[in-house]
C-alpha positions as CSV (number, residue, x, y, z in Angstrom):
1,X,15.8,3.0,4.6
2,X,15.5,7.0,4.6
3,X,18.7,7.3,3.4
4,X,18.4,5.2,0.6
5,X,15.0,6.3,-0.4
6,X,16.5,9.9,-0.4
7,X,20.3,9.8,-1.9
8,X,19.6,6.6,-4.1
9,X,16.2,7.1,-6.4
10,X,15.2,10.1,-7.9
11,X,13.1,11.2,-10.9
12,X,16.0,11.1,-13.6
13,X,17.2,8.3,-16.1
14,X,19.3,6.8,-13.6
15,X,17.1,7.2,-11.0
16,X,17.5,3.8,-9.5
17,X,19.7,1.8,-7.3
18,X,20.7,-0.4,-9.5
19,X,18.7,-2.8,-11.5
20,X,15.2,-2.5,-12.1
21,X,14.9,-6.1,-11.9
22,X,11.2,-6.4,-13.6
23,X,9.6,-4.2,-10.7
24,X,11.4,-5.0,-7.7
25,X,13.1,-2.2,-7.2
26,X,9.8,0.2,-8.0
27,X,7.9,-1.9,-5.5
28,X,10.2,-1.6,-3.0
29,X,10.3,2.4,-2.9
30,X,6.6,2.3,-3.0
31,X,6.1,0.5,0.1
32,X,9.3,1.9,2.0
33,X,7.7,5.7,0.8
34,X,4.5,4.5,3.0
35,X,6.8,3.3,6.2
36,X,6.5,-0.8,5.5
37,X,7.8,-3.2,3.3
38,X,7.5,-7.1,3.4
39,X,10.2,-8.6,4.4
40,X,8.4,-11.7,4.7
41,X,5.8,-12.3,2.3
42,X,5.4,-16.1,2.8
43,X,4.4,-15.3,6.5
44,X,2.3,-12.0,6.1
45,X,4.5,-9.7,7.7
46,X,5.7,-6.4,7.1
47,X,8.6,-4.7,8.6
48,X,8.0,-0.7,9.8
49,X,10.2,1.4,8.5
50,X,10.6,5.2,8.3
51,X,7.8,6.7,5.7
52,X,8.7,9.3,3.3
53,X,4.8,10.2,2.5
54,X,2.4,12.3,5.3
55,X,-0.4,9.8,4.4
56,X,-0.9,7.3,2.0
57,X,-4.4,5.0,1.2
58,X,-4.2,1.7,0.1
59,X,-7.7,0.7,-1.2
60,X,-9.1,-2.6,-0.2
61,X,-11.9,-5.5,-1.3
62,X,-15.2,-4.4,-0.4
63,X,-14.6,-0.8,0.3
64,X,-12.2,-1.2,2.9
65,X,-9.1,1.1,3.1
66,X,-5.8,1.1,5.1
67,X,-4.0,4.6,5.8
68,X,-1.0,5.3,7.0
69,X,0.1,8.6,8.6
70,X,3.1,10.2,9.6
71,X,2.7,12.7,11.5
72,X,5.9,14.6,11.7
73,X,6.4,19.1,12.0
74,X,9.6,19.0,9.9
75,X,11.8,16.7,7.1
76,X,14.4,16.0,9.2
77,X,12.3,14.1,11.6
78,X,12.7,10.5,10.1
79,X,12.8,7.8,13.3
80,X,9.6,6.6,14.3
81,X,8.8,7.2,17.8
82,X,5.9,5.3,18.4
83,X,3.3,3.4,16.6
84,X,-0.8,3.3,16.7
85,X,-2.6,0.8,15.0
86,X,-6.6,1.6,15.0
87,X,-5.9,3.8,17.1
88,X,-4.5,1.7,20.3
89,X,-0.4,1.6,20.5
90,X,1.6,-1.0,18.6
91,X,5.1,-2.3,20.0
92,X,6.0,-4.5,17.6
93,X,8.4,-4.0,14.8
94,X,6.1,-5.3,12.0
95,X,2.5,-5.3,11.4
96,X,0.7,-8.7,9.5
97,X,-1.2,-8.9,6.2
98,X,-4.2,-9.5,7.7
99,X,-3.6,-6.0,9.8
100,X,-3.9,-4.3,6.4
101,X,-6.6,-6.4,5.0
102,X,-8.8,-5.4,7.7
103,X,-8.6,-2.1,6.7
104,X,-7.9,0.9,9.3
105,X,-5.3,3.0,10.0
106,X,-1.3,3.4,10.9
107,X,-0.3,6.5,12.6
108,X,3.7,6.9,13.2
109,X,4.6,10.1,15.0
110,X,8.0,10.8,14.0
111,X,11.1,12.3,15.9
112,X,14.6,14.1,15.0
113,X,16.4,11.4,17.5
114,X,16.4,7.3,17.8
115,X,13.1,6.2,19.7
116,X,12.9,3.4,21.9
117,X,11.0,1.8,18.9
């Protein structure tokens, strides 16, 4: 996903992959740039992914937020190495719609080599 995000879109006229496809293509960087992206959206869940932003705040219903944060000390530190959600680890590979809806936070530390993730 990284290397899509990075060699495919930029900010020039043909700064797409492709087709635009009413939005698609727009919605899909904006959730890959924040590390998730539903692959599944009749079932709620989102597949992690490798996030190209430090932190990003999704604002919620009744004052509610969700972050996510990478933490990560350089840019060539793009696989996830471990997951906490809340603040307690995380092991799966996706997190659910309700997860975001509660509001909190996703931390991804991030590593230079493949993680047992």
């Amino acid at each position: 996903m990284s290397k899509v995000m990075n060699e495919l879109y930029n900010n020039t006229s043909s700064g797409y992959a492709g087709n635009e496809d009413c939005g698609q293509m727009s919605s899909w960087y904006v959730f890959g740039s924040m590390g998730f992206y539903p692959v599944n959206p009749v079932g709620g869940e989102y597949v992690l992914g490798a996030p190209l932003l430090e932190e990003a705040v999704v604002t919620l219903p009744k004052g509610k937020t969700f972050a996510v944060k990478a933490h990560r000390t350089s840019p060539d530190e793009i696989y996830v190495q471990s997951v906490t959600l809340n603040g307690k680890p995380h092991k799966e590979i996706f997190i659910r719609h309700e997860d975001i809806m509660r509001g909190g936070t996703l931390e991804l530390k991030m590593g230079k080599k493949k993680g047992s993730f």
